[in-house]
Every structure is written in C-alpha cells, then in structure tokens.
C-alpha positions in Angstrom: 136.7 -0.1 -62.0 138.9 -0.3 -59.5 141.2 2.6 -58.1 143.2 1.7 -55.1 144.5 4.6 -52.9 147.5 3.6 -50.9 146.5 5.3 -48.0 143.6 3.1 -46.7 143.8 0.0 -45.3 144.6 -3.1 -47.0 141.8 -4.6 -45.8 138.8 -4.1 -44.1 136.6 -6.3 -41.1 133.0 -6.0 -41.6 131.0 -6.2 -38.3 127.6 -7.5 -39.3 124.7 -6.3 -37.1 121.5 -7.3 -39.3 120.7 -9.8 -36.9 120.4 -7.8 -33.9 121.0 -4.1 -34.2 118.9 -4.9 -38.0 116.1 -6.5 -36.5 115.3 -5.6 -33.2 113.9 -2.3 -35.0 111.4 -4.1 -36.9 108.1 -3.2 -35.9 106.9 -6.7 -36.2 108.4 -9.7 -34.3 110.6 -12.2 -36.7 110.0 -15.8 -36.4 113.0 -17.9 -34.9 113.2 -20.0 -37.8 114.0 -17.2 -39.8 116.2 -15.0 -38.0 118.2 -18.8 -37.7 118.1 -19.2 -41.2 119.2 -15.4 -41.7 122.2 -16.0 -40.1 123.1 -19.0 -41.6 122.8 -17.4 -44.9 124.6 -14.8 -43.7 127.2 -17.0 -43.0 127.5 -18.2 -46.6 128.7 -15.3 -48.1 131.9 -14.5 -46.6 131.0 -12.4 -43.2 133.1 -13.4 -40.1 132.0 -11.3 -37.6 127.6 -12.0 -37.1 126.1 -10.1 -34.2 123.4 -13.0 -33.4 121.3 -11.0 -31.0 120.2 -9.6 -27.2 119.7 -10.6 -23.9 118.2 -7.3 -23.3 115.0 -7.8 -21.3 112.2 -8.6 -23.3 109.3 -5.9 -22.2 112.6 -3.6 -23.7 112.8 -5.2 -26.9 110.0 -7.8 -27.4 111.4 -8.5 -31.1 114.6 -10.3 -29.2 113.0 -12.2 -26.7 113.6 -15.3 -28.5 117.5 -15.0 -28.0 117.8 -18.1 -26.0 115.8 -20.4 -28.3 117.8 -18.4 -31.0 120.9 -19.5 -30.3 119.6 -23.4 -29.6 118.6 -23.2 -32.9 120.8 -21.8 -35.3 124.1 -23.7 -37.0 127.5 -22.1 -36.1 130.0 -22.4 -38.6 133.7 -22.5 -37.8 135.3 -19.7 -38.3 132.6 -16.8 -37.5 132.1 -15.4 -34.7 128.5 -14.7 -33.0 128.6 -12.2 -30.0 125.6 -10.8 -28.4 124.5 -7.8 -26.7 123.9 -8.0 -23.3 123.1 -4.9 -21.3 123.3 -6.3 -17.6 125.1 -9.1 -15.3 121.4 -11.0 -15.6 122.0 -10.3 -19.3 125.5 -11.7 -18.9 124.1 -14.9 -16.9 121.9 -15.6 -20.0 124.6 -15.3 -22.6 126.6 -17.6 -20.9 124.0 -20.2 -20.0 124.1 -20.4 -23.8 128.2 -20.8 -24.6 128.1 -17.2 -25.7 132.0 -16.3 -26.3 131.8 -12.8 -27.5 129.9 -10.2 -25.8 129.4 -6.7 -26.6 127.8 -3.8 -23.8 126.2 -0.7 -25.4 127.1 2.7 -23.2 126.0 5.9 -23.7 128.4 9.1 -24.5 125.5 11.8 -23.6 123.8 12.3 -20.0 120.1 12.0 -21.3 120.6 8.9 -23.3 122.1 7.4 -20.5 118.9 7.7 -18.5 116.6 7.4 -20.8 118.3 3.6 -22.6 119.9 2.8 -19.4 118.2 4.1 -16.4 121.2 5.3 -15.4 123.4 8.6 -15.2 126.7 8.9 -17.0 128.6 8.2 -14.2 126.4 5.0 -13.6 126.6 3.3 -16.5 130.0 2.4 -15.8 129.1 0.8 -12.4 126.8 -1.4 -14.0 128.9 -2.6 -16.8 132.7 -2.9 -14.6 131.0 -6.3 -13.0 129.7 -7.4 -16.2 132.8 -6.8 -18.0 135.6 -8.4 -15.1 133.0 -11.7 -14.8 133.4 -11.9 -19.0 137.2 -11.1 -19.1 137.3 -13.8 -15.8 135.6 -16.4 -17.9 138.0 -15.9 -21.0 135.2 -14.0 -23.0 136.4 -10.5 -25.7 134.1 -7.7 -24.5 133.1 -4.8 -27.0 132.0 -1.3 -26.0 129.7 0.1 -28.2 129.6 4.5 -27.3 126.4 5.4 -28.5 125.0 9.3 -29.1 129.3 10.0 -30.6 127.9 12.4 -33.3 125.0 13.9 -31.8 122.3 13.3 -29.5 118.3 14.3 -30.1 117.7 15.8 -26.6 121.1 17.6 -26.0 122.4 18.2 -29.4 125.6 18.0 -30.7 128.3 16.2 -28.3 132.0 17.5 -27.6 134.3 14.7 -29.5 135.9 15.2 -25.5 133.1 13.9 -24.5 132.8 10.8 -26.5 137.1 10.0 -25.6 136.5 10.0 -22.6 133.6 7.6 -21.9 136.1 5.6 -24.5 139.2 5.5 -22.3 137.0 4.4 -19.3 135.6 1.5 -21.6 138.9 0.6 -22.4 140.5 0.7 -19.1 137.9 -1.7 -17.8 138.8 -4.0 -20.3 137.0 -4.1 -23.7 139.0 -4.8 -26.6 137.1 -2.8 -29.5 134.7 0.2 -29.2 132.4 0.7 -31.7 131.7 4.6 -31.9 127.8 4.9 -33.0 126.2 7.6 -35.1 123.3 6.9 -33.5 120.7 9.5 -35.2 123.0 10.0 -38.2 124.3 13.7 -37.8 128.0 13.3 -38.3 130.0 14.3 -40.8 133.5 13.4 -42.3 134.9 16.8 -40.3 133.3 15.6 -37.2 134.1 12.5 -37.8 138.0 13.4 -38.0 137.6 14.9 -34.5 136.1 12.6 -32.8 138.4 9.9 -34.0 141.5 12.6 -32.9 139.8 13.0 -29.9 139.6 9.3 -28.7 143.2 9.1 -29.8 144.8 11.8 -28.0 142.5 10.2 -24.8 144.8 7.0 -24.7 142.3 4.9 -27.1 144.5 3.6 -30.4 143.2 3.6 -33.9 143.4 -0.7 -33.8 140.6 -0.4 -31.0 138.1 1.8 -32.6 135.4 0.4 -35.2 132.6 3.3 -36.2 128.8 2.5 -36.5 126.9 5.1 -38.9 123.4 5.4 -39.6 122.7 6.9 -43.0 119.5 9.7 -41.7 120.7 12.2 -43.6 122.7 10.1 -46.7 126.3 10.4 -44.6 127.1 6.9 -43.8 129.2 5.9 -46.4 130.8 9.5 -46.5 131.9 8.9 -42.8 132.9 5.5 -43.2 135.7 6.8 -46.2 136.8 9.4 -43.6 137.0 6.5 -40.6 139.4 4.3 -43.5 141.2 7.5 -44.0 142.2 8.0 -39.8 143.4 4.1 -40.1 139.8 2.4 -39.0 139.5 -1.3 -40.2 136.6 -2.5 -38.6 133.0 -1.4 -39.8 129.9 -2.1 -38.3 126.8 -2.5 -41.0 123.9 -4.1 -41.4 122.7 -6.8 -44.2 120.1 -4.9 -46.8 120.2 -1.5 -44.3 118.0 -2.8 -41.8 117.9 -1.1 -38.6 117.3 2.0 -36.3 117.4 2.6 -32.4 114.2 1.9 -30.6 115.0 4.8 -28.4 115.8 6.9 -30.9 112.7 7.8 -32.8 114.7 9.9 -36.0 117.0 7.3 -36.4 116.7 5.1 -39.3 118.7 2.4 -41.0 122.2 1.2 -40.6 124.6 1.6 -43.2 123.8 -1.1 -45.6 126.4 -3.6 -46.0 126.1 -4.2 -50.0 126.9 -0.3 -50.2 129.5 -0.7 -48.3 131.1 -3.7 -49.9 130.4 -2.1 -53.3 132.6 1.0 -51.9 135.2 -1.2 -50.7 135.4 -3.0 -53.6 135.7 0.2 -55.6 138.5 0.9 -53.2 140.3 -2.2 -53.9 139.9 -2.7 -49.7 139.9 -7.1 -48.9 136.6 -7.7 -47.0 135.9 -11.4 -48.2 132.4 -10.6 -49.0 130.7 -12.3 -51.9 128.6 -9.6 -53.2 125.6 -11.6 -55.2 125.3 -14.2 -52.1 125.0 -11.1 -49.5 122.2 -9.1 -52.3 120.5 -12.7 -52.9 120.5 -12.7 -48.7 118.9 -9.3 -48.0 116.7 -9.6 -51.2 115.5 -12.7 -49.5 115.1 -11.1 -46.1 113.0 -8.1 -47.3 110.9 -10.7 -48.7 110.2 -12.0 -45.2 109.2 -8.6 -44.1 107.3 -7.2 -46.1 109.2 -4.7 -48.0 112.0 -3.3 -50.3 115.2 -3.5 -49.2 116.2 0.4 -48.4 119.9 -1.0 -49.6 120.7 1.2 -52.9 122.9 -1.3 -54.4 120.2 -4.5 -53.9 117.8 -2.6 -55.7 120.0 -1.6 -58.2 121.2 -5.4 -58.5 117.8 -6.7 -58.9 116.5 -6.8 -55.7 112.8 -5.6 -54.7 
C-alpha cells in the first residue's frame, strides 16, 4: 500500500555505492569481470548515479587495485553517471588518464580519523584535497565531499553536529557540489540526525547540497534516512544487497541496502526509478559470487539466498 505524506520529497536520487564503498570491504578480492558485469547489471535496473570504484593506493585497499583495468572494461551506458573515489592528486592523475568525469574525495569530520584514513590532521586534510579539487573543477569535472565520522567516531566518541558543519562549509567553499554526510560506524539517530542536518545549515551549506550515507550497525539506517527526507534530503547514498563496511573502521558493517530502501520509498510513494525485481535478481546474483546471503532484508524476503 501506498501512503504518500506531502511533506517529503517528490522524488528521491539514489547514490549507488555497491561497487566501491560495497566491495572494497570484501574480505576476498573480486574478479574484474565481475565487478564489470555488476555494474552493468546495475545499470539495467533503473540506477543513474553508479559509484564504479577507487584510485586509492592499492597496499590501502588491495580489493580496488584493478580500478584502471575496471574502467577499460566495463560498458557505460548513456545516461548514468560513474564517479570514482580518489583520495590524492596521483589519485586524481589516474582517474583522469581514464576519462573519469565525476570524482568524489572522502574527508574526515573527527581528528583521529583523519590521521589514522588519511595520515593527516584535520587541518591537513584540506591542504591535500584544495589541489585535487581546483585541478577537477579546472578540467570541467563535479567534485563530491564525502564527511566521514558525522555521527560518531570509535576513538573519540560522539562528534559535535558543529563539528561536522564546519568541515562541510570548508568542502563546499573549495568547490564540491554535494557532500555526502557518512554514518560511518552506524551510531546516529533520527534526533541526531536532525541536528547535524541543522547544523550544516545554519553553517552556510543548503539542504540541495547535502546527501546522507548510513550504515545500519545498530538497525538505524532506514530510520535516519526517513528523518534526512523529512529535513528536505533528496539524494541517498546505498549500496546494492547491503554490501559494505569501512576498512578502517573495524565495528562498522554494511551500507544501507538499497532494495530496503527502495521498498521504503516505494511505501512512501517517493519517484526513485528503480525496478525493484531487476535490482533483488542483481544482489541475489552478486551474493552468489561471494559466497554468501545477501544481509539485504527485503532480497531475502523476495526470494533471494
């Protein structure tokens, strides 16, 4: 059934990560072939936004080195968009050796994460990314910020939603359209969701430039998501069949899955132009490559293993 509630948006821009954020958790390497054929399944049900992958350096994240022969390999389809991650300007170099036209940098909103994912303080993250960012903008390329650590952070605790603003405003100043505000070991709530959303408001970042990124440790993601749609979010960032993590974040496990989330929206009456079956037929046929059940609630309760 579906009940629509005039107050949330119309429609809704699902930010597919399965191919990068999904995968580079695995604790096995993915052939080529199939994170290619992933993606192009992916594409076939209705997704426009496909994170492809990583130029982060490989002795980082061995399960993305292949992020060059990757994007040689797989079929782009008009109409989708494939950015990548890149964490560096030798990153940056890579990506755009390969045509990349989309590129997304992934800071840090707490002190220790910042030296522990970047070798860097907070302060110092931003030195490295401004010459990434102006040679991307220079080269017509749309540059997203992803803030990770928002909701709280396993060495320091909860963060101030002050906190998260205001290593958003500095993203945003330098130039990146979107920021995608991560939940990075899954502690937020809808309250603290409201406030950090306030926060990065009142900081000089609008509602239009903020996508949210939940991870579902403790069963909050699609909770948090409702309260995002509910402050005027319409992009969402979620991963095919709830694959994922953070390799530097040991108690973090999967993404928000994308078929709970289309099931919600759906529920909502929200436009996403997701085709539910093709995306469950997808995962279903991903979990088959690794291994295991998909830890997606609604393919398993659609059929899947």
């Amino acid at each position: 059934m579906v009940v629509r509630d005039p107050t949330l948006p119309d429609h809704v821009t699902i930010y597919e990560v399965g191919a990068r954020d999904g995968l580079q958790n695995e604790s096995t390497v993915v052939p080529v072939e199939v994170k290619a054929e992933f993606l192009q399944r992916l594409a076939r049900t209705g997704l426009r936004v496909l994170e492809a992958t990583s130029f982060v350096h490989p002795r980082w994240v061995p399960q993305l080195a292949d992020a060059a022969d990757l994007l040689r390999r797989m079929v782009r389809v008009d109409g989708i968009d494939y950015p990548v991650l890149v964490p560096n300007e030798r990153g940056l170099d890579r990506a755009l050796a390969a045509g990349v036209r989309h590129i997304a940098i992934f800071a840090s909103a707490t002190e220790t994460f910042a030296k522990r994912n970047l070798n860097r303080t907070l302060d110092e993250q931003f030195d490295m990314f401004a010459p990434v960012v102006g040679r991307a903008l220079a080269r017509g390329l749309r540059v997203r910020g992803y803030v990770s650590m928002c909701f709280g952070d396993p060495w320091e605790g909860a963060v101030a939603p002050h906190q998260v603003a205001e290593v958003g405003r500095r993203l945003v100043e330098m130039g990146c359209h979107q920021l995608s505000l991560g939940d990075t070991i899954g502690t937020g709530t809808p309250g603290h969701v409201n406030a950090v959303l306030d926060a990065c408001v009142a900081g000089g970042v609008p509602i239009r430039q903020l996508a949210v990124h939940f991870h579902d440790t403790y069963g909050q993601a699609l909770a948090n998501t409702l309260a995002a749609l509910r402050h005027g979010v319409t992009t969402v960032d979620a991963s095919a069949g709830g694959l994922g993590g953070c390799p530097y974040a040991e108690s973090a496990t999967g993404n928000l899955a994308t078929e709970d989330l289309v099931w919600m929206l759906d529920g909502l009456g929200i436009r996403h132009g997701v085709d539910l079956d093709a995306l469950v037929a997808t995962s279903t046929w991903m979990a088959h490559h690794l291994g295991r059940p998909s830890p997606s609630r609604v393919v398993r309760a659609l059929g899947g293993p």
